[in-house]
Every structure is written in C-alpha cells, then in structure tokens.
N, C-alpha and C positions, 0 to 999 in steps of 0.2 A: 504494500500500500504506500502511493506517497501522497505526502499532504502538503501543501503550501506553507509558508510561513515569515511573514513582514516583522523583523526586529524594530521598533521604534523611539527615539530617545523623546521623553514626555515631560510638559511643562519647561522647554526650553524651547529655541528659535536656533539653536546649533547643534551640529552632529557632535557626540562627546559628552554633552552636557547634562542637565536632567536628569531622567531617573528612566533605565531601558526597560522594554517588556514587547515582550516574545507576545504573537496574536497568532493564532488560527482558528479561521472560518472552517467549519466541518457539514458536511452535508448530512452527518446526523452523528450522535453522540456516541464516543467511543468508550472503551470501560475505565471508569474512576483508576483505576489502576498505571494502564496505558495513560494515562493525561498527566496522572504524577511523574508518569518514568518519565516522560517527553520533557514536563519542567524539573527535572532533575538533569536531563542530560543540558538544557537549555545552560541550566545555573544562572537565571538570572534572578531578581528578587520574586518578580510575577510573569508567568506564562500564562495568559488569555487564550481562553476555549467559547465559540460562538456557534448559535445554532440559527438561523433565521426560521422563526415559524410564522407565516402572512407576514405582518407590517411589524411584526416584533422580532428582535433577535435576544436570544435567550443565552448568557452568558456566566462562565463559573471561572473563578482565578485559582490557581495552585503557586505554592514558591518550589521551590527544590524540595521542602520538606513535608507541605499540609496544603490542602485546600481551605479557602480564608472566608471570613464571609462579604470582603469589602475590600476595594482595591480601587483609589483613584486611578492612580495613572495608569494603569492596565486598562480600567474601564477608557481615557482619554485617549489613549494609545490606540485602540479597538475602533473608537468614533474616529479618529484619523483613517485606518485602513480604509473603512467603511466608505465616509466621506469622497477620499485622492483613489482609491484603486478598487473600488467596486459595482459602480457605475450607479452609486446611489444620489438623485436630485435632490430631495426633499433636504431640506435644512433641521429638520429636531430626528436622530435618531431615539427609538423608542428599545431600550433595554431590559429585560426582567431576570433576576437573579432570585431561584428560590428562598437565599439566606436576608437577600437586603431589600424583594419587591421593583417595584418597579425606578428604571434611572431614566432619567433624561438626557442626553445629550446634545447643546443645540451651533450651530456653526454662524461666528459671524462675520461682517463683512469683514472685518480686520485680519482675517487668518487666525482668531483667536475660538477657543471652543469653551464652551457653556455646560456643568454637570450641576445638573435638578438631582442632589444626596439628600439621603433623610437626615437630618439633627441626632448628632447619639447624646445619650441622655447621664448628665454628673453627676457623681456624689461625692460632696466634698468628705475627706477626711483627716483622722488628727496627726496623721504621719505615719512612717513604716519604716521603722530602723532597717530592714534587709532592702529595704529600693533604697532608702540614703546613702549604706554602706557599698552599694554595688552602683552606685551612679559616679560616688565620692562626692558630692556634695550636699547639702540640708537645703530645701530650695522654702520657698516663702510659704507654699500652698502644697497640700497632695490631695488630687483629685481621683475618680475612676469613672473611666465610660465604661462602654459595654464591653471590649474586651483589652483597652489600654489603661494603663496610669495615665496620669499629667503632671510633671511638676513645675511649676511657675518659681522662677527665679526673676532677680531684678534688673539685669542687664544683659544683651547682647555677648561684652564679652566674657563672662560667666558660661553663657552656653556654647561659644568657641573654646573654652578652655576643658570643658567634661572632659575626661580620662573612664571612660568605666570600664569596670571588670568584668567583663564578655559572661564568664563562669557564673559571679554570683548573676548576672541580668539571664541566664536560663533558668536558672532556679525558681525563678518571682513565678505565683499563679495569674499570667496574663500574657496576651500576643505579644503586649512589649513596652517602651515605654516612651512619652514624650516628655519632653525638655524645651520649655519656649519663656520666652522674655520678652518684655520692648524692642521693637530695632530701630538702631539709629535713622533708617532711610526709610522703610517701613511700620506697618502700624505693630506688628509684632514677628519674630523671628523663631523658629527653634531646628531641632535634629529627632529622630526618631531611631531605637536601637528595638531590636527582635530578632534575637540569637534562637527562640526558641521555635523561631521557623526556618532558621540558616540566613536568617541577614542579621550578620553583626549588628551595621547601621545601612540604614536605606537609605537613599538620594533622595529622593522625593517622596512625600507619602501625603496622598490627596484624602484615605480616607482622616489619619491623623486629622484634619483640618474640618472636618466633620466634630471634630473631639471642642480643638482649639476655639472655633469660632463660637459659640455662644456664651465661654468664658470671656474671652478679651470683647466682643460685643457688650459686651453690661461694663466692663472694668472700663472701655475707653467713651462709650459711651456711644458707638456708631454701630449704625449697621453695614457700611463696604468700607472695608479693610483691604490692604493689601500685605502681602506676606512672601514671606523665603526661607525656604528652608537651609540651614549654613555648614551643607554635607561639601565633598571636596568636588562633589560637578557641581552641588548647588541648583536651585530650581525658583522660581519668577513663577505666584499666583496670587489673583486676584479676586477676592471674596465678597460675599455677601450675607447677610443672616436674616433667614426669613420669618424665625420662629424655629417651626416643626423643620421647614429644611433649609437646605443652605446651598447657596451657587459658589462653585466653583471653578473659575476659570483661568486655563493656560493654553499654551501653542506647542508643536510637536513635528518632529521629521521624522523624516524616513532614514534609518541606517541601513539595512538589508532586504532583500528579498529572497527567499532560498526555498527547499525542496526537501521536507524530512520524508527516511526512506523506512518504512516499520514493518 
C-alpha cells in the first residue's frame, strides 16, 4: 500500500521554523495500530490522519508515542494541505474529531488561517512540589486544564531560562506542561514540555493556547491577544477568546511531499 504524505512546518511563514506535522489524507481508516507505527517512524511531534466523509473531514492526531485528543498545528497543518493541494474552494474547512467535536478551520485573504477550538476548562490550584521541582522553578500561579498544567511566571525571561528535568516532567499525571508569562513584544509568551508523549518540548502547541487564553484574557483584560511561543524555531499566533471557544490563528508551508510505502 502506498499512501501520500505532505510534511508541513505550522504557525510560521518559513521553511524550518514552526512546529512540523506529518498529514495524510486516507480514503478510509487504517488500524489504530498502523497510524501509531507510521507516526513513530514519522518522529515528529504530531502525524495527522484525515478521512473526508461529505462536506466533513474526520480527523485523529498521534505523536510517536499516543494518540492525543487535541492538536493545533497538526489540525492547521491538515487545513493547509487541504486548502494548497487538494483542490478544495470553499474557505471554512469543516473538521470532526471524536475526542474534541467539531473544528473549524477558516482561510483568509492574508495567507493566514483561522481554528474555531473549544475553551479547555481551569482549575486553579495551591501548587505541586513534583511540577516545581521538575520545571526548576516556583512560578506565580498553578493551574490544570483538561489534560495540561499551566504555570504563570512573571516575565518573558524567566521562561527562556527553564532548564527542566525531562525525567521528573514524565512522571507528572498529565500530557504535559505549560510555562507562559508576559512578552515583551507580545501580549503573553510561553514553551510547552510533554516527554510523556516523546516530545521533550514542542515548537508550537496550538492546542496549549486553548489552555492559555482564557487565563491571560481576564488577567490583561482583552479578548485578541497575540502570542509566541519561545521554542528554538519558535512560532507567531494570533488569538482570540470567545468564551466557550477561542480562534486561533497562524500561516504554514509546505516542507515535503512524499510516498509512504506499508
């Protein structure tokens, strides 16, 4: 069997940059099994599997290690393919994920792309020595979404200087954890680690920003933000908070086109 498959670097405007993910279109679903091997052999953070049914495409993220239930830039990565190389007109791609419901995805004039995510939902809490002592530092706040920490620190370079310890950051019970602050140029900055799915730290993580936004929304006091995440490609998104969901918007290239052979 061979299957197509578009590498895309996501939430940047250059090849290199961003945060990569592996997409293939399937003309029907192959077994949970086979789609883990394929993003294992892939390695990258998120390999994107899509099914078109009518006017929906029906789509599941895997890392090297687990199937997730939420994957920005794989989902933006996938609205790109869709979009530049599968001869789709319409302007809002329409997505459904068993785990996260229905996505939106909408394209606009700028070259820049639009994700309709649901709001994940906080609860603050009083601390956790095992996230402080595996981050290495005590941050202001510690939150939990649905399957991330959050810790809010005070400045920009505070979350370029995190050193954590890979080891204890698998051990934590959760995908993984974010780290964000005010940014000097931006409305707020952070980095995102998730060893416990084989990414140390991730480039870009759009659903993270699902997490972020309806904290720094009330703390600064707006609803469109813009934001970066300050990994070593680094990544340029521009946000909104609607409430229950949140827009999420960046731009994407094309790195490869190839031919997986199974």
């Amino acid at each position: 069997m061979k299957l197509k498959i578009y590498q895309v670097d996501a939430f940047t405007a250059k090849v290199f940059g961003g945060n990569p993910a592996a997409v293939c279109i399937l003309d029907g679903w192959l077994p949970t099994e086979i789609m883990q091997q394929i993003a294992q052999e892939n390695n990258l953070a998120e390999t994107a599997f899509l099914v078109q049914k009518n006017s929906t495409f029906e789509l599941r993220w895997f890392t090297p290690e687990i199937e997730v239930d939420l994957c920005g830039h794989a989902t933006l990565a996938s609205a790109f393919v869709i979009f530049n190389h599968y001869g789709y007109t319409e302007k809002t791609i329409r997505f459904f994920s068993s785990r996260s419901g229905e996505l939106l995805v909408t394209k606009k004039d700028n070259g820049w792309m639009t994700m309709d995510f649901p709001t994940d939902q906080l609860v603050a809490l009083q601390g956790n020595t095992a996230i402080d002592k595996a981050i290495g530092l005590t941050p202001l706040r510690t939150l939990k979404g649905k399957t991330d920490y959050l810790l809010i620190y005070n400045s920009q370079e505070e979350i370029e200087a995190i050193q954590p310890n890979f080891h204890l950051l698998d051990l934590l019970d959760c995908r993984g954890v974010i780290v964000s602050a005010p940014g000097k140029n931006v409305d707020f900055v952070s980095r995102f680690f998730a060893p416990k799915c084989g990414i140390p730290e991730d480039p870009v993580t759009g659903s993270a920003h699902t997490t972020m936004l309806p904290y720094w929304s009330k703390v600064l006091g707006k609803t469109q933000l813009a934001a970066k995440q300050l990994s070593k490609r680094s990544g340029d998104l521009q946000c909104e908070y609607l409430g229950e969901r949140v827009k999420i918007s960046g731009q994407a290239v094309l790195y490869l086109v190839g031919e997986i052979n199974i």
